[in-house]
Every structure is written in C-alpha cells, then in structure tokens.
N, C-alpha and C positions, 0 to 999 in steps of 0.2 A: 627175529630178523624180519626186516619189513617187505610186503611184495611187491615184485617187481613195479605191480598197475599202483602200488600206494603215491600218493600226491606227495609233493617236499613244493613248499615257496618256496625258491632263490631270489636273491636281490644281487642289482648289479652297485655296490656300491663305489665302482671306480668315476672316477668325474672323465673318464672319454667313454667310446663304445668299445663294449667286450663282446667275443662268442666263442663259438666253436664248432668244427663239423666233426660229424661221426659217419663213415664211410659206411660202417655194418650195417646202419640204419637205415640213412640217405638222411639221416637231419643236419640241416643246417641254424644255428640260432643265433642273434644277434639282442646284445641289449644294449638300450641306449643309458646313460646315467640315471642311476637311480629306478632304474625299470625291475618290477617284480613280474616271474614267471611262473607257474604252476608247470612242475614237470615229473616224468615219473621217477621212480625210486629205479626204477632199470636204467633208462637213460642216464640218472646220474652215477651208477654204475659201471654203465661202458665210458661215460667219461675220465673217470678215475684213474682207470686202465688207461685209458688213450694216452702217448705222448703230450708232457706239460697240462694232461688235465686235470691232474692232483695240484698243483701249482694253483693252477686260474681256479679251482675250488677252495683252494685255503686259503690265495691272496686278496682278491678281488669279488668274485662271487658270496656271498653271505647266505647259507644254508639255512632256513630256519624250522629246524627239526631238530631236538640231542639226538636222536635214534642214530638219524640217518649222518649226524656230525660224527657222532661214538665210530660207525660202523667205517663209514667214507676218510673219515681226516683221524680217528686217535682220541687222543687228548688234545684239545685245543686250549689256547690260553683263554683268560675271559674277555679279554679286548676284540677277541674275534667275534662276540657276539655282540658288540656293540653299535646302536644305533646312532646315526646323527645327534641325537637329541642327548647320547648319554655322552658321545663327545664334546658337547656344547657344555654339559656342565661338567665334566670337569674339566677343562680350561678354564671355566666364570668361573666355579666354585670348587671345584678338586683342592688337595692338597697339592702341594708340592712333590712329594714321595708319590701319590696317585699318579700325578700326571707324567711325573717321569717313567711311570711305569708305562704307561699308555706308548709313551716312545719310543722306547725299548722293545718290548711285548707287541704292539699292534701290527694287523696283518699290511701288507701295502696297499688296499682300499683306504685303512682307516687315517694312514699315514697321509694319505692325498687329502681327506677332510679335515686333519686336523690342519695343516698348511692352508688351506682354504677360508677355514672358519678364522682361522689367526688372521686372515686379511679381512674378510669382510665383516667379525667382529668386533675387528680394531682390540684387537687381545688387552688389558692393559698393565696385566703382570709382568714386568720387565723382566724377572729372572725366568718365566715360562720362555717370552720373547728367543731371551738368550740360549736358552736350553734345545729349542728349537732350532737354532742355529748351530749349535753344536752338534745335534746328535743328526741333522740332515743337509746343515749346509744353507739353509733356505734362509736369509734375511727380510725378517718381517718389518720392520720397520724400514727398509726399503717399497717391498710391495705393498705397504700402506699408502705410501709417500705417494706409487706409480699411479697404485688404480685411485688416488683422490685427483690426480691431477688428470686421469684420463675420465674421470666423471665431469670434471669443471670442463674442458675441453667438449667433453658432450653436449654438457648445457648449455655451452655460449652455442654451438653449429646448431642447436636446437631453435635458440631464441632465433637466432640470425635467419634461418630458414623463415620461423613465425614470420616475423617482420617483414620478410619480400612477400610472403603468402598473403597478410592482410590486405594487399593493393592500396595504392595512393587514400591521403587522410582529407586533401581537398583539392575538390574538384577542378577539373583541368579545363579551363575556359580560350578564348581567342587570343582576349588581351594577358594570358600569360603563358601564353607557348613563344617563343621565340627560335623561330629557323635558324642554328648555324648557316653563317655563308659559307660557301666555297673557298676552301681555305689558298690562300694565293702564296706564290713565293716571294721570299724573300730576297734572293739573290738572282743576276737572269742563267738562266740553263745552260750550261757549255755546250760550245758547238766543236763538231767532230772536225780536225784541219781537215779529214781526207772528204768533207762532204761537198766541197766547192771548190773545182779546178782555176788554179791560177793561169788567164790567160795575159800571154806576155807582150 
C-alpha cells in the first residue's frame, strides 16, 4: 500500500476544465485540458471517498500509477490508460475490432478525444466514421464539413483585416482627393399648412 505523502501524476484528459474540492482538507484543484498534476496518494484518497470522486477519477482524470489505479479504481479496462497518441493510432492504424473496442471500453475523457481527433484528423475510414456515430451519436462528417468552413471563414476576416491594416498602396496627393459636395435635394421640402396663417 502506498503512503499517503507518495506522489501519483494525474492528467486531466477531459477537453474542458475538471476539479474538485475536498472540505477535510480545504483543497481546492482545478485542471485546465490536458493539465498534469503531482498530488499525494492521501488526497487521491479522500477523493475517492468523496461524492462523484470515484467518477471524475475513472472518467476523466488519468491516474498514472498501476498501484494507486489497482488500489483507487479495481480493474480498469486498458483504454483507460490510454494516451492521446495511443488514441491517434488506432484510429489511423487500429484494427477495426481494436477500435471498436476503444468505443465501447474507453473512459469518458478518452471518448471526448476520440470525437475530436475524428474532426481534426479528418478520420478517413468510413466505417470508423460510421461506427462513431453509432455508438455516440456524433456525426463526423458533418464536424468536418463545420470546422472546414469555420477555418475558411477565418482566413478570409484574417486577409480582410491584413488588407485595411497595410494602409493605402499610393499615395494620396492634391490632384487626387476630390471633396464630395454637399449633397442637395432632389425634390423642394414640404411646408407644414399650419406654419402660415391665412389672412383673409
């Protein structure tokens, strides 16, 4: 059994911010995406205990320790030990059976990166695509379509921005400024009947 003052990395592998307070203590911790912490083996202790902290340690949070995973969470699957990079390949290069597994089996952190990595990898095994849609609802080939059209949309307000930022290409002289006149009307102004008494 490990003690209490022993060190555990945790990673927050959820793509918002996770934490958690622990009132016996007075900590409060907050990670942002993808942020790793050094904390003790007590702390993650009284977490586990705490209301929904066995949760945010098996879903989200990525313990990296077997000790302290053995002791705190059981058996965990093997997808819970998975890092971005083991997700990345197998979606590129998994099986088909692998990957299904990953779907099935992974914790809800690893669930948010694979949705992710499917958009900005631009997935391009159609039956992964589809399977991912099945088993979470999430159509990838839609959020490919979004976020390419919200990157083009960038780049034009990006150029456009450039463009006024460079200031004029030639130089602005006498003989080519030309004052608008005072623009005049067209028709005459109506006059109000009650501004002029009829005398009789």
């Amino acid at each position: 059994m490990l003690d209490d003052s022993f060190i555990v990395e945790v990673t927050n592998r959820s793509d918002c911010n996770s934490g958690y307070i622990l009132e016996d203590g007075n900590v409060h911790r907050s990670f942002t995406p993808g942020e790793m912490k050094k904390i003790t083996m007590g702390e993650l202790r009284a977490l586990s205990y705490s209301p929904g902290g066995d949760a945010l340690l098996r879903e989200f949070l990525q313990i990296k320790n077997a000790e302290a995973i053995e002791e705190l969470l059981g058996e965990v699957e093997p997808e819970y030990n998975y890092t971005p990079d083991d997700v990345k390949r197998v979606m590129l290069n998994g099986t088909m059976d692998e990957f299904l597994d990953m779907l099935d089996f992974a914790p809800d952190g690893v669930r948010e990166m694979i949705k992710d990595f499917a958009v900005k990898l631009e997935l391009n095994d159609v039956r992964k695509r589809e399977a991912i849609y099945k088993k979470y609802g999430f159509n990838v080939d839609n959020a490919i379509k979004n976020n390419r059209l919200e990157k083009e949309a960038l780049e034009k307000e990006s150029k456009g921005q450039k463009e006024t930022q460079t200031g004029r290409r030639v130089p602005i002289n006498e003989q080519q400024v030309q004052v608008a006149a005072s623009p005049s009307r067209r028709t005459a102004p109506a006059v109000p009947s009650d501004k002029y008494k009829v005398v009789g």
